[in-house]
N, C-alpha and C positions, 0 to 999 in steps of 0.2 A: 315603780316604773323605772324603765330605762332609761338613761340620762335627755335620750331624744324622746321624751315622751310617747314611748311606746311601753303597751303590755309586758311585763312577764309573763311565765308561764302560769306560776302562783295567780298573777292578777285576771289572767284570760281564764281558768277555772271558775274567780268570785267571779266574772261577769257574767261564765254560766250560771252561777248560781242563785245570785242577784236576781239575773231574769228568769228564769224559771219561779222562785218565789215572788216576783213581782208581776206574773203571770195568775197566781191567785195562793191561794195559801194550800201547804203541802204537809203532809207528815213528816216527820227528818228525815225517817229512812227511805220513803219515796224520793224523798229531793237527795239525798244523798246518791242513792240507786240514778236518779237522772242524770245527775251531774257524773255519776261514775261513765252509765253507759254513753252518754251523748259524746264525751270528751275522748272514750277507747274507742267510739266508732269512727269518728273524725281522724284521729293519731294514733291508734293502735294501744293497746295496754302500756302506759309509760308512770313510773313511781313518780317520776317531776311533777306530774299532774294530779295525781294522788294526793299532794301532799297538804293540801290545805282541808280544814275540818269544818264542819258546817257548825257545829258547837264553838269553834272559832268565831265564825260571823255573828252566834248569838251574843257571845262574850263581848265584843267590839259594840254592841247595838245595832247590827246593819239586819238583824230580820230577830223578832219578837215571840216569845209565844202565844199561841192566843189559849190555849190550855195546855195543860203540863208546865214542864220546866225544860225539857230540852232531849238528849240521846237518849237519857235514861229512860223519859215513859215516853217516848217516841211521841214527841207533842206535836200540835198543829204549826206550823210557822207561819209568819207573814212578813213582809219588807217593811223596816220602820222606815219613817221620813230620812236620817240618817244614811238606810241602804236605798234609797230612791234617790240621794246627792250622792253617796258611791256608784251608784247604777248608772248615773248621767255622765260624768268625770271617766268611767273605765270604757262607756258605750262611745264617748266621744275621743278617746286617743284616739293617736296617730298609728298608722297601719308601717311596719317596719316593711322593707323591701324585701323580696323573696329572699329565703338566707337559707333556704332548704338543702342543708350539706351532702342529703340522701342524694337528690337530682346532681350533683358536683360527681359523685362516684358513679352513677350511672351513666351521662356524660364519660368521665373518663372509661371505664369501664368498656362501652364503648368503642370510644380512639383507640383504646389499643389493645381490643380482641385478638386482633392478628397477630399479636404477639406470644399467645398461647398456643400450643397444640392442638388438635381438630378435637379431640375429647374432650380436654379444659375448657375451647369455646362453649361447647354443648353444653356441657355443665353449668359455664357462667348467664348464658342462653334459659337454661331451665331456671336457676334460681333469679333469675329477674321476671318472667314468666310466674314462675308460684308468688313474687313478691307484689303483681300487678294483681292476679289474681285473688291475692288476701284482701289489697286494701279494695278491689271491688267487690268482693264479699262483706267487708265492714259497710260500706258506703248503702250498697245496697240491702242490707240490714236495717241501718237508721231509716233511709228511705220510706221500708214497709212498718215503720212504728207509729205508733198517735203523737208521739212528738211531731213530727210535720203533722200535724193538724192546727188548723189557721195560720198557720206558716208558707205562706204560698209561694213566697219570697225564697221560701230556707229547700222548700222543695222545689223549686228551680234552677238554684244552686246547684244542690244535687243531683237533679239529671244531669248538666251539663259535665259537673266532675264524672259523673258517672259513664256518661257517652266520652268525654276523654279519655278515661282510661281501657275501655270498650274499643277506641281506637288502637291505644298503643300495645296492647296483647292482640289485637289483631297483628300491629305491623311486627310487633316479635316472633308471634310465631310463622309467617310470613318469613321474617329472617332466618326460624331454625329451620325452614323447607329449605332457603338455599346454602345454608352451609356443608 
């Protein structure tokens, strides 16, 4: 964790992982495959998120197998009592304040359009437009999976990012008609 007890990004993956196998027992490569897709559709394909191994959490004791032995015959897992005290401790951090460096360039980005030539506006106009448009293609991706199933909570979430960002490619391109 971070000095203020908040997540890494390492640690916000086990806690994907943690709960999905604390959700009932998975094969690795399925939980690996969920933990891959849940965390690219939230954040987009990022290696920092990647980086932790779910044959790591066996090795720690935080999920068991209940046949095989692990990646190699693609065993059943399950959360030992162990990954159930890690599961509560990562589910209970502290939530860091928005530090989204992406929103800081957009913002600026932004301020001082006008600073550009009417093409380079365009251009900086289109790619925050295709940038809106991918993460609501990701979002609305997860959205239509069986992971929100029994997640009512998690798919409410995502409507509302989803109707956010629904808004602000509306008000952009809204902006590219009047430039």
């Amino acid at each position: 964790m971070f000095a203020d007890n908040t997540l890494t990004p390492k640690e916000a993956v086990r806690l994907c992982a943690l709960g999905t196998v604390a959700s009932g027992p998975m094969r690795y490569s399925d939980l690996a495959g969920s933990v891959r897709h849940f965390t690219s559709r939230i954040m987009g394909p990022s290696l920092e998120l990647m980086g932790i191994s779910i044959e790591l959490l066996r090795y720690e004791g935080l999920v068991e197998a209940i046949d095989g032995k692990g990646m190699e015959d693609d065993a059943l897992l399950t959360i030992s009592e162990a990954g159930r005290r890690e599961l509560h401790l990562l589910l209970t951090a502290r939530l860091r304040p928005t530090s989204d460096l992406s929103k800081l360039v957009v913002a600026l980005k932004i301020r001082f359009l006008d600073l550009l030539d009417q093409s380079e506006r365009a251009h900086q106009i289109e790619l925050l437009i295709e940038g809106v448009e991918s993460e609501l293609a990701r979002l609305i991706d997860l959205r239509g999976t069986d992971i929100i199933e029994g997640g009512k909570a998690l798919a409410a979430w995502l409507d509302h990012d989803i109707s956010l960002l629904e808004s602000r490619l509306s008000w952009l391109e809204d902006f590219r008609s009047r430039l």
